[in-house]
Each structure stands twice: as C-alpha cells, then as structure tokens.
C-alpha positions as CSV (number, residue, x, y, z in Angstrom):
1,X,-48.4,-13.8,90.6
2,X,-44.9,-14.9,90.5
3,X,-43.6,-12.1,88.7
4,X,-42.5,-8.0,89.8
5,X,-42.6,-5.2,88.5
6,X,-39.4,-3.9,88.6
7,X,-36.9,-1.0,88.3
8,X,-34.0,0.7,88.5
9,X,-32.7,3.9,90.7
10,X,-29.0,5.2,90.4
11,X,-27.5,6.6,93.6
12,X,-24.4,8.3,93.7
13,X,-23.2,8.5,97.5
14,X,-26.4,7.7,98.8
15,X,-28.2,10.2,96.6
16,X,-31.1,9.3,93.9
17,X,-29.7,10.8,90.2
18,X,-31.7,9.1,88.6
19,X,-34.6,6.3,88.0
20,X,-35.7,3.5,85.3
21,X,-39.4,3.0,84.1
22,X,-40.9,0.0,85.2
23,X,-41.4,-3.0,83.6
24,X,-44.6,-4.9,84.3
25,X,-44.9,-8.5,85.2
26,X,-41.1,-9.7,84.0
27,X,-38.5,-11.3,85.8
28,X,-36.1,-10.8,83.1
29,X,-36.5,-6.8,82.4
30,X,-34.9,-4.7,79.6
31,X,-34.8,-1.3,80.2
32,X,-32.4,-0.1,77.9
33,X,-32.0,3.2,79.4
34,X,-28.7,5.7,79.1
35,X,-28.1,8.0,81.4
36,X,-25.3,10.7,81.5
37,X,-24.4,12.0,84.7
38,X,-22.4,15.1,85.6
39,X,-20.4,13.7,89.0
40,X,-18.1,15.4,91.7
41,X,-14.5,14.6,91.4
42,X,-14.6,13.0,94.5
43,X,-17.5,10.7,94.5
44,X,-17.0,7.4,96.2
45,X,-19.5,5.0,95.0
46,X,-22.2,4.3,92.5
47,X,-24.8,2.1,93.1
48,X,-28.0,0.6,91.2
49,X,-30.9,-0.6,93.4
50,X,-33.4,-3.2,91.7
51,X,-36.9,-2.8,93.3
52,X,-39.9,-4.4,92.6
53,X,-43.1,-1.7,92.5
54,X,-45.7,-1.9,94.5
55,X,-49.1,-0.7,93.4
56,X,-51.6,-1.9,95.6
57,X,-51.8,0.5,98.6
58,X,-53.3,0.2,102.5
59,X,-55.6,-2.4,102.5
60,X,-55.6,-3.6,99.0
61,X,-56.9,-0.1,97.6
62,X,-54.8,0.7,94.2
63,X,-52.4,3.6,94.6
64,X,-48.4,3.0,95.9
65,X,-47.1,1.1,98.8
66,X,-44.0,0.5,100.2
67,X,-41.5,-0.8,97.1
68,X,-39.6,-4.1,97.8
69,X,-35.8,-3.7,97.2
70,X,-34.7,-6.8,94.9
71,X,-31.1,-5.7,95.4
72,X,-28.3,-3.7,94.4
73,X,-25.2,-3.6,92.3
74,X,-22.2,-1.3,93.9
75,X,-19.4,0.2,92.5
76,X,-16.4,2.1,93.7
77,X,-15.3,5.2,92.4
78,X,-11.7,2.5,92.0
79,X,-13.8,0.0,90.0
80,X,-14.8,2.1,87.3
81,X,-12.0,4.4,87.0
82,X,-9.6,1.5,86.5
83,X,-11.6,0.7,83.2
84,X,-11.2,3.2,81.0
85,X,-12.7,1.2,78.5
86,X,-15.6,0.8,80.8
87,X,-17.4,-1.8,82.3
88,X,-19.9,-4.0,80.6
89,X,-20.8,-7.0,81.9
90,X,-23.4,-9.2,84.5
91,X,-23.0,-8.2,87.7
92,X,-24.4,-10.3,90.5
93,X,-26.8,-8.5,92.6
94,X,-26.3,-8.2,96.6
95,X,-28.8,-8.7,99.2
96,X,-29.6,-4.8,101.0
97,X,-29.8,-4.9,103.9
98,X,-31.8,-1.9,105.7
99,X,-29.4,-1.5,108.7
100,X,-26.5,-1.0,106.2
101,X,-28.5,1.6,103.8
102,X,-28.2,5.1,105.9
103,X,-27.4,8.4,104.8
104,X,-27.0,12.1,106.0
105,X,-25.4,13.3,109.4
106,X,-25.8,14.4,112.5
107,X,-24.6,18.0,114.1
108,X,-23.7,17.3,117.7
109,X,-21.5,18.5,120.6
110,X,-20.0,16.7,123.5
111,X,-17.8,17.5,126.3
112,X,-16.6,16.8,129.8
113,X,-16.9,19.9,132.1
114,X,-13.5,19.8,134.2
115,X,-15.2,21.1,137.5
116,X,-17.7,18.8,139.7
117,X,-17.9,15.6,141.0
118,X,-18.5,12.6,139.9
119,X,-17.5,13.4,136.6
120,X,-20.0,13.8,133.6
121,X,-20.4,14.1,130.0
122,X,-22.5,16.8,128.3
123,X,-23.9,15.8,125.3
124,X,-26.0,18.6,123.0
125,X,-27.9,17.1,120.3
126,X,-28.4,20.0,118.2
127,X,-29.5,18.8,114.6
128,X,-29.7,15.8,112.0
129,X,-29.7,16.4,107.4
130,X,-30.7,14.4,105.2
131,X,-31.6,11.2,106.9
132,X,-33.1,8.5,104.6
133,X,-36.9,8.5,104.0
134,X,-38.2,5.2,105.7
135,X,-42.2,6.3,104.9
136,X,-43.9,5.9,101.9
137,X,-44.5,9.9,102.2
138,X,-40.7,10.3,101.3
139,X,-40.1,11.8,104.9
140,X,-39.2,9.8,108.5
141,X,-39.9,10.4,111.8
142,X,-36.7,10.7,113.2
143,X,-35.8,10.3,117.4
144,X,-32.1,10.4,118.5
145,X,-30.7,7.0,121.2
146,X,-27.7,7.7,123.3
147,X,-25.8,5.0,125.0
148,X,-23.0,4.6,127.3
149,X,-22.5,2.1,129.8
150,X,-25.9,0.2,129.2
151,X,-27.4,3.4,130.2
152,X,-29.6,4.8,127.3
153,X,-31.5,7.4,127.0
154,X,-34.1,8.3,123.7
155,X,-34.7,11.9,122.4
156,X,-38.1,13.2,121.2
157,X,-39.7,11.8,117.9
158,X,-39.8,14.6,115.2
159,X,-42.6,13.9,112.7
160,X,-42.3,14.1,108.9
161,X,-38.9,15.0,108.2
162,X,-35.8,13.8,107.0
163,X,-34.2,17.4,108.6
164,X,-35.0,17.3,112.7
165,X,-34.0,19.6,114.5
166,X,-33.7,18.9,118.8
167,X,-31.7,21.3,120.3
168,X,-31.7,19.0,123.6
169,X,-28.4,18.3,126.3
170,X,-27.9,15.2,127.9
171,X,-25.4,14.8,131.0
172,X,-24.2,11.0,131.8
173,X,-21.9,9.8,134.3
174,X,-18.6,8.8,133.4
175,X,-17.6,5.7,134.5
176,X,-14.0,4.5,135.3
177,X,-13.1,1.7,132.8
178,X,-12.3,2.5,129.1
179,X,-15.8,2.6,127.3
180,X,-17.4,4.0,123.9
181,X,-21.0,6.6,123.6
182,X,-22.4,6.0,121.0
183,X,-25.7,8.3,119.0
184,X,-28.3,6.7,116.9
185,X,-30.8,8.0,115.4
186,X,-33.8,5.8,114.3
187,X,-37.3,6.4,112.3
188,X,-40.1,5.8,115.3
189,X,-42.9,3.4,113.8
190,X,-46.5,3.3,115.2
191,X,-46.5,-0.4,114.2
192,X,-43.6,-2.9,113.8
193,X,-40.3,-2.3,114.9
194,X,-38.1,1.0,114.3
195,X,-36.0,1.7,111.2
196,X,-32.5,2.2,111.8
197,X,-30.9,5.3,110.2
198,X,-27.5,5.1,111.4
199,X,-25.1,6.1,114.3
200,X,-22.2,7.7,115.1
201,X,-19.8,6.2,118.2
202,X,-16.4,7.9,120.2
203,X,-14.3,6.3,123.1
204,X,-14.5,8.0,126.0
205,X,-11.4,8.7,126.8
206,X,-10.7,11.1,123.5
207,X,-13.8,13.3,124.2
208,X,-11.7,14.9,127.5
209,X,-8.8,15.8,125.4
210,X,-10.1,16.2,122.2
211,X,-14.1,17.2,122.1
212,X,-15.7,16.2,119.1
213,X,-17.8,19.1,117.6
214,X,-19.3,19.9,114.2
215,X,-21.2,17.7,112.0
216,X,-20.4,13.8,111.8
217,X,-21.6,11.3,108.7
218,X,-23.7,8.6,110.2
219,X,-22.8,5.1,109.5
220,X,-24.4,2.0,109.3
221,X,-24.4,-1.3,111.8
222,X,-21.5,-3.9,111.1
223,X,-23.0,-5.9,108.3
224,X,-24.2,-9.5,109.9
225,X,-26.1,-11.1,107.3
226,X,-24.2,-14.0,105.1
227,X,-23.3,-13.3,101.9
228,X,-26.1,-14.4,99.0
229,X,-24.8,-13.1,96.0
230,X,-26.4,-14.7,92.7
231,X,-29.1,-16.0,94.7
232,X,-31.2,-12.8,93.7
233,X,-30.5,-12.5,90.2
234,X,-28.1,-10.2,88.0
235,X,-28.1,-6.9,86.3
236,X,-26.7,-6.0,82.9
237,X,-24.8,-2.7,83.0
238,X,-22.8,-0.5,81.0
239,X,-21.0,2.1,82.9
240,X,-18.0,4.4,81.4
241,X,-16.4,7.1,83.5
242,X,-15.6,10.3,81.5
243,X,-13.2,12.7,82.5
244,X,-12.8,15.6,80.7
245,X,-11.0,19.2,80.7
246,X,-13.1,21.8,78.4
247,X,-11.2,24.7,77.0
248,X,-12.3,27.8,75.8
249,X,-14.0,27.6,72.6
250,X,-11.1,29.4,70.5
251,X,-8.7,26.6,71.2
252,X,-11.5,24.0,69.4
253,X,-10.9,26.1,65.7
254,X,-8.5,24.8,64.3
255,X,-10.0,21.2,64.6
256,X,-13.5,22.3,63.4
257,X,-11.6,23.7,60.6
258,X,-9.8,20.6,60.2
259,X,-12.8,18.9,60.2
260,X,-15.4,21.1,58.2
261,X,-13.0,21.5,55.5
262,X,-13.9,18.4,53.4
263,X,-17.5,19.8,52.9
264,X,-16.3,23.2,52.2
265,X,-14.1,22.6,50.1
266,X,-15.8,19.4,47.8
267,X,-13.1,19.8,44.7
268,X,-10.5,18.5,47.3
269,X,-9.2,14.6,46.8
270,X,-11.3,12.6,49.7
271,X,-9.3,10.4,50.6
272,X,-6.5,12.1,52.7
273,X,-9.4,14.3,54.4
274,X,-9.7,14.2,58.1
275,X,-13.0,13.1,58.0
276,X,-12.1,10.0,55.8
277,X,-9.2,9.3,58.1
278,X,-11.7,9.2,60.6
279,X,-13.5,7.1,59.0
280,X,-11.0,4.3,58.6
281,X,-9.7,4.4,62.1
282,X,-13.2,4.3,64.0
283,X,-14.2,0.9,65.1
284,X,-17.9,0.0,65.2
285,X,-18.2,-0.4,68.9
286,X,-17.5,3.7,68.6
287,X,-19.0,4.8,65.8
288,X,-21.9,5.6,67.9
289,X,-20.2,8.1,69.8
290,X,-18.3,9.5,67.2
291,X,-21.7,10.2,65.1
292,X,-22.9,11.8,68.1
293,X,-20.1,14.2,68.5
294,X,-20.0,15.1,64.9
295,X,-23.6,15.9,64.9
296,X,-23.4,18.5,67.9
297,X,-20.0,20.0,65.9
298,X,-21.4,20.2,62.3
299,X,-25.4,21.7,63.6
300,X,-23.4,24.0,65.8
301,X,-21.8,25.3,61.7
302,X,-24.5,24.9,60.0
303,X,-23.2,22.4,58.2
304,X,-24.7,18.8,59.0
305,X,-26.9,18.3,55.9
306,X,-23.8,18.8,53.8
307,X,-21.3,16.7,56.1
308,X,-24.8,14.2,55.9
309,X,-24.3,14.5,51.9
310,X,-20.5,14.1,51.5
311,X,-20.9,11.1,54.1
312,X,-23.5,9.1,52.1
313,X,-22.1,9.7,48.9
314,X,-19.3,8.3,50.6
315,X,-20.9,5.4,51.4
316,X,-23.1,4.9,47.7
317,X,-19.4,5.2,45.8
318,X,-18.2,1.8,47.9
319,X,-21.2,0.4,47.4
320,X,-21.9,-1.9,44.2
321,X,-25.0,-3.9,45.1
322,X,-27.4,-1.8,46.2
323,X,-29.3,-4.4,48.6
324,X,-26.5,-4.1,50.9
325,X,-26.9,0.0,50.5
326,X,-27.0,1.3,54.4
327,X,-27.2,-1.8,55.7
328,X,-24.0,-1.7,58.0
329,X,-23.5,0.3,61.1
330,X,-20.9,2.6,58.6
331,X,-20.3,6.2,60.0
332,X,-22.6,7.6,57.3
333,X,-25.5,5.2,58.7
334,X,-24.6,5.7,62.4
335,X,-24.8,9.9,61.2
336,X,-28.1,9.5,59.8
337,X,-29.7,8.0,63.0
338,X,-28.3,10.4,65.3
339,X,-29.0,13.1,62.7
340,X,-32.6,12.7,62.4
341,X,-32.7,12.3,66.3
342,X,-31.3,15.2,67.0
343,X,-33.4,17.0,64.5
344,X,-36.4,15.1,64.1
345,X,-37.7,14.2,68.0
346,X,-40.7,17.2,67.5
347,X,-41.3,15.5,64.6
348,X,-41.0,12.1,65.4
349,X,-43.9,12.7,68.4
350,X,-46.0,15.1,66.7
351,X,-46.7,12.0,63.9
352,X,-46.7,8.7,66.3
353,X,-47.7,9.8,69.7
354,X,-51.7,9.8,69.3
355,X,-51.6,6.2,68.1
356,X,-49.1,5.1,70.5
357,X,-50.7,6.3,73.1
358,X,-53.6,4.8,72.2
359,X,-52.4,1.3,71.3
360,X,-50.7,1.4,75.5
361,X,-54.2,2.4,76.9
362,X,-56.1,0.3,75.3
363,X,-54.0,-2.5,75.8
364,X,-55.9,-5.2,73.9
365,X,-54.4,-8.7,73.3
366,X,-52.8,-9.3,70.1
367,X,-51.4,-12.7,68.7
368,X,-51.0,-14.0,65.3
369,X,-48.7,-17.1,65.9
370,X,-51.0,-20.1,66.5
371,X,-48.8,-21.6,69.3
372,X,-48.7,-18.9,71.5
373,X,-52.5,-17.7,71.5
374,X,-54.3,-17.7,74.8
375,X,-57.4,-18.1,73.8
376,X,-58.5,-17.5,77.7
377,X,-58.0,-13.9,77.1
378,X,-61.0,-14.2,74.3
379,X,-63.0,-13.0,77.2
380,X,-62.0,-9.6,77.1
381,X,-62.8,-9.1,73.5
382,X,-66.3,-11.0,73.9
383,X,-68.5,-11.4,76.6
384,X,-69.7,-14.9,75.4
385,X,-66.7,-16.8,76.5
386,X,-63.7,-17.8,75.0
387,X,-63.0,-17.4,71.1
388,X,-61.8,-19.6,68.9
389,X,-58.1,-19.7,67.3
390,X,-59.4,-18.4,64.6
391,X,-61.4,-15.6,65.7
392,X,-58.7,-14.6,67.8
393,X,-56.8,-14.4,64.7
394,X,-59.0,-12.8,62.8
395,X,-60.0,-10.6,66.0
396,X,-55.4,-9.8,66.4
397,X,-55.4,-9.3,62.3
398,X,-58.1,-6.8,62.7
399,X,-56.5,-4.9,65.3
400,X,-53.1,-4.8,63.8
401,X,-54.5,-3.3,60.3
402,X,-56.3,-0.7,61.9
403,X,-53.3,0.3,64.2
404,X,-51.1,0.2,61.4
405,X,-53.7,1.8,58.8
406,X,-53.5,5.5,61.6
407,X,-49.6,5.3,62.0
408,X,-49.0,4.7,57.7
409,X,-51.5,7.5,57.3
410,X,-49.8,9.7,60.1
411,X,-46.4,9.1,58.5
412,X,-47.7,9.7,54.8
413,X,-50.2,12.9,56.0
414,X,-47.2,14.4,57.4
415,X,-44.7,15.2,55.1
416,X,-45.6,18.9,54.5
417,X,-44.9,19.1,58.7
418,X,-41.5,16.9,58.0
419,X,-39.0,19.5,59.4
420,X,-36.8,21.1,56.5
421,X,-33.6,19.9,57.6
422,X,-34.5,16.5,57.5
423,X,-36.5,17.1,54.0
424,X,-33.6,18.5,52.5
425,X,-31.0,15.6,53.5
426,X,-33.6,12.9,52.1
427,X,-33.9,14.9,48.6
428,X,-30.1,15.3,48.0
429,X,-29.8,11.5,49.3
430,X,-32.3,10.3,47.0
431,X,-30.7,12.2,43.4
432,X,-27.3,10.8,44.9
433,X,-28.9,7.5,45.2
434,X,-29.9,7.8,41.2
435,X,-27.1,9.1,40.1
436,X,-25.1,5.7,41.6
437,X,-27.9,3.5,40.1
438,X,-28.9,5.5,37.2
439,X,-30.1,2.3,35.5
440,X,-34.2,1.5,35.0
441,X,-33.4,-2.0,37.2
442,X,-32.6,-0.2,39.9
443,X,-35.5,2.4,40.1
444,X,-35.8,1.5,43.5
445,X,-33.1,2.3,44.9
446,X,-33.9,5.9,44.8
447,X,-36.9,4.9,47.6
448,X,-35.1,2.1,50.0
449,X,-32.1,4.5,50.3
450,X,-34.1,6.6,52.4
451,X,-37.2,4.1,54.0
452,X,-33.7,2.5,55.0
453,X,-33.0,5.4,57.7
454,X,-36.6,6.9,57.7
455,X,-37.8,3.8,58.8
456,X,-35.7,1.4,59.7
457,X,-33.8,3.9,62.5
458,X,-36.5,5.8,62.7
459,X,-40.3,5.1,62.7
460,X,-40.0,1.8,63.7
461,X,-37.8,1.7,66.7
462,X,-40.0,4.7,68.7
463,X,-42.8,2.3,67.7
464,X,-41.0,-0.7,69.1
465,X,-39.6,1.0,72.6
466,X,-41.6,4.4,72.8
467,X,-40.0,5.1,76.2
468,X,-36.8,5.2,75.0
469,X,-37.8,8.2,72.3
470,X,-39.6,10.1,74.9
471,X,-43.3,9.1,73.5
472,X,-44.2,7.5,76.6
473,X,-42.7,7.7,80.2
474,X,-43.6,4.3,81.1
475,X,-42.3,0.9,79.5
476,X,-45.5,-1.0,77.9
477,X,-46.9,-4.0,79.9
478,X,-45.9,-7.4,78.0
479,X,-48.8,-8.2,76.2
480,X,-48.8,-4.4,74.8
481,X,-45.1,-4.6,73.9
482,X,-45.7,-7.4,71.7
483,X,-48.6,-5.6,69.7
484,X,-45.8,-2.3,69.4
485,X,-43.4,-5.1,68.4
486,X,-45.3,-7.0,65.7
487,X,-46.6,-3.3,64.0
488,X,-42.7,-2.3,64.1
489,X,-41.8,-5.2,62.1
C-alpha cells in the first residue's frame, strides 16, 4: 500500500524493556510515548528498533507474521551520559543487519590432552542462554558449527528454544601452523537459509596453555554491509539519563518542611517562601518535572489541594485580564495537570472509555472540511454508491453530534462520581476565581477557570491520544484519529 505500520521496541544490551503501540498506515508516526527505565550501572548500550508490523499471517490468513525491521537508533552508555541535559534531537536511523543482531552466550570447554599422538583438541559443547528468537513463536531452533582448519563439523538441531542444552565432545586434529577454532551457533530453518546467532573464536595456540572454560558472550560477524544512514528515515527521541542516590526518608524532612511550610503557615509574607523561590527560578522546559515531583511530595502529606490552592491564588493575584487566566505553562497550571492525573485517571476512564471505545471500533469515516472529503469512502456508509459532498457532510455532522452528545452527557452525568479530591480543588479554585473578579462583567470567570484545566488538560487530550491516558492500548488508525481529533477540539 505504500505505507507500514510501524513501532517502536527499546532494548537495553540486547534485552526488550519495553515496546510502542503501533501506528497504522503512516510513514511519519507519532507515538509520543515516555518511558522510565530503572537501568544497571553498567549498561552499555541503548537501542530503539523501528519495525514495521505485519498482520497478515501464512498464506494471507490475518493473524501475525514475521515483523520487518525498518531500523534502529543506538546509543552508548558514553553518548548519553555525556548529556546531562539529555538528548533531544533526529537521529538518523541505521540499516540492521541480522548477522550483527545476536545475543546470549554459550557455556563450553576446550582442551588439548597432553598424552597421544597426533595431537588433538577436545571440545565439550555443554550449553547455550538466551539466544535470540529467530521464529515467529518467540523461540529458535538452535544447532552448534565448529570449525578449524576447513574442517567443520555441525551439532544436533534443538527445537523450540532459545536455551539448548547438547552436552556433546568433539576431538579435532591439531594442525601445525598457527590457526583459530572457532563455535557458531545458528537457528536451523526448514526453508531458506539458516539464521545466524553468533560465534565465539580462540587461536590455537592459547587453548594449550591457557584452556578456555566457563561461559563466553557470543558475538556477531564483522559488519560488511555499506553504510546507508538517512536512506531509511529518522527517529525523534528524547532520552535523559538519571542518576540518583536515595537516602533514608528522615534525611528528606527538613526539605518537606521547607517546602510544606508556605501552606501551613498562610499568614506568612509569600514572597520569600521556598515555594515562590521556586517558582521564579524554574524554567518552562522544567516545570513539567518539577510539578511532578511536588505532586508525589505534597499527596504523600496530605497536603496537595492546599499547595493546589496557595498555587492558583498565586497565579489569579498576577493576573489582571482574566482571558489570559491559566493560559501559560506557569507552575500552578503545570500542578493542576499533573494533579488531576495523578488523582483523577479512575476517573478520567470510568467517564470516556465506553465512547472511546466505541468511536475506535467502529471506525467510521468522518470529514467536515470540503477539500479533503473522499467521497469514495461513501460506500461504506451506503450501499448505493458513492455519496455526495454534502451527504457526506451531513452524514460526518451526524456522527460527530452523536459522539459528542454521549461524552458531554458522560462528563456532565458524572459529577456525583468526580473523585473528592479533585471536587474539592475545583470549588476552592472557583470562590478564589470570584473573589479576583468579583465584578458582574466577569461572571464567567468563575466557570473558564476551571473548564480551563478540566478540559483543556484533561478531557480533551485522553479524547485526542487515548493511548497515551491508558484508555486504549493501541494508537487509532488515521481516519479514526481525525474523528478523536475534531471531537477534542
């Protein structure tokens, strides 16, 4: 069709920690996903694979094939240490090449007996973990090669496993000039070639003096392939190593107390507060994160619908014209949002999820600008062909009210279930909100102040990208993503 379905999987040191949705039919995917990742301290790499999923099964039948590997983006444990800022920025993907993507190791013995003649080399093959799954069933069926000298020899195939086990002892002659041995191990297929799954090589002359024993990483082959970087596309990413030492919680008091005491103690001037120092000295880009943080400290008190109430009234006393009221990213707005997320999820998929869900599965064509109708699609709605622009607009219009019609009255029916945090943040916001604009002009301000978070960072973004607020686990295919996107706005 021209077009994949693509996604993203995170590997750190070959391992899978996490995966993307997919996005259907798009060559220029968002996923807009954040993920936070507990590492080792002595992690090497980090890599994100681009793959294109494939849905249509042995001979044609739906169900999952064998997913196509766009390309990757790699980065060292170096690259993103030495930005402690982070990096953010589009990275070129790289062409993967299946000889160079090998993982796991292989448990193995060798020796050289010092009686007998001619002289040979014992090789016990004992064991291979955590080889890479070349199948689609997630497993491989792993046989073992050993080499030396143009003499090779195969072990037996293990079926459906990425964990064989041979237990099996070769003996080659040793020949006279300098020379390497060399293992690989390789996935046996019933049709096509083998998949390589990497190898492990030792000169000949150490294994006398030295025997190698124990288990040994396997590698992959010398990359041979020329370098096509940019030819495949690039990936946005945003990645920020964290290191952290966490004391005991006692050592934490005095800044919570620091903190916490602005909203204990309200008579206090505001100004010279910690929190309003904090204020002043956050930049936008981190707002986000300090928001966050203060949300986990001040629900971990008891104390976040007051620190939301100090912030906000804050926020209303710079203010003078309310149409600008909450319209920046301040730290009282960026609170809010994370507020209400960390409070309100339940809440938030209790009310939208049923109509959500029905608007993905459905998955009926919605357009209302003239110039981008295709009025081919008509032929889903009606069987006789092809409607006109304007039934499809009237057909789109129709839609869109009804959609919207379920998630207003799912929003306004729920407000006995609205969880009382939240309830109680909104009521204290709105009589701070009058008390700022007490006059008869500004009536409304006492409404927008809220719809401005309740909506506007709320509502409408879960109905714009519902994967991202756990409502769906999927992204929505295109057509559906522009019906979510016209009933947010």
């Amino acid at each position: 069709s021209g077009s994949s379905d693509p996604y993203c999987m995170v590997k750190v040191d070959n391992k899978v920690v996490a995966r993307t949705a997919m996005v259907w039919k798009s060559l220029n995917p968002f996923w807009g996903e954040e993920f936070t990742l507990c590492l080792p301290h002595g992690f090497c790499s980090l890599a994100v694979y681009v793959l294109d999923e494939d849905t249509i099964g042995v001979g044609g039948q739906q169900g999952h094939g064998q997913d196509d590997v766009i390309g990757k983006v790699s980065l060292s444990h170096q690259q993103i240490s030495a930005e402690p800022r982070g990096i953010d920025s589009w990275l070129s993907l790289a062409p993967v090449n299946p000889d160079e993507e090998v993982q796991g190791e292989i448990h193995l013995e060798l020796c050289v007996p010092k009686q007998g003649h001619p002289r040979l080399l014992r090789c016990h093959l004992i064991e291979a973990r955590d080889l890479a799954p070349q199948d689609p069933s997630g497993t491989s069926d792993p046989f073992a090669r050993v080499s030396c000298c143009r003499h090779t020899l195969d072990m037996a195939v293990v079926k459906k496993t990425r964990f064989p086990h041979w237990d099996e002892v070769l003996e080659l002659e040793l020949p006279e000039e300098e020379a390497m041995l060399s293992v690989e191990v390789w996935d046996w297929d019933i049709v096509g070639k083998n998949d390589f799954l990497g190898w492990v090589e030792f000169p000949l002359d150490t294994i006398s003096t030295d025997p190698p024993r124990g288990w040994f990483q396997l590698l992959p082959l010398p990359s041979i392939t020329q370098d096509q970087r940019g030819q495949l596309g690039a990936l946005r990413l945003a990645v920020r190593l964290a290191e952290d030492t966490v004391l005991p919680p006692h050592h934490y008091q005095p800044l919570i107390q620091l903190l916490t005491n602005p909203v204990l103690c309200p008579d206090q001037p505001p100004d010279g507060t910690a929190l309003a120092i904090l204020e002043e000295v956050t930049s936008g880009e981190s707002r986000q994160d300090v928001a966050t943080k203060l949300v986990k400290i001040f629900l971990r008190q008891g104390l976040a619908v007051p620190l939301l109430d100090y912030l906000t009234t804050r926020e209303l006393a710079r203010t003078t014209d309310p149409n600008t009221l909450f319209r920046s990213n301040s730290l009282a707005s960026k609170f809010v949002e994370q507020f209400m997320k960390a409070v309100g999820l339940p809440y938030l998929h209790e009310v939208l999820k049923p109509v959500v869900t029905r608007v993905c599965e459905e998955k009926k064509y919605v357009e209302l600008d003239p110039d981008k109708m295709e009025l081919s699609r008509g032929r889903r709605i009606s069987f006789k062909g092809s409607l006109s622009e304007a039934q499809m607009w009237d057909n789109s219009l129709e839609l869109l009210a009804g959609y919207l019609g379920d998630i207003v009255d799912a929003i306004v029916g729920s407000a006995e279930r609205c969880l009382l945090p939240m309830r109680v943040a909104f009521q204290q916001l709105r009589r701070r909100a009058q008390e700022r604009f007490p006059l008869e002009q500004h009536e409304d301000v006492r409404y927008f102040s809220i719809s401005r978070f309740l909506f506007l960072r709320f509502f409408a973004p879960a109905v714009l990208a519902p994967k991202l607020f756990g409502l769906r686990e999927q992204h929505p295919e295109p057509y559906t993503g522009h019906t979510l996107l016209l009933l947010a706005k």
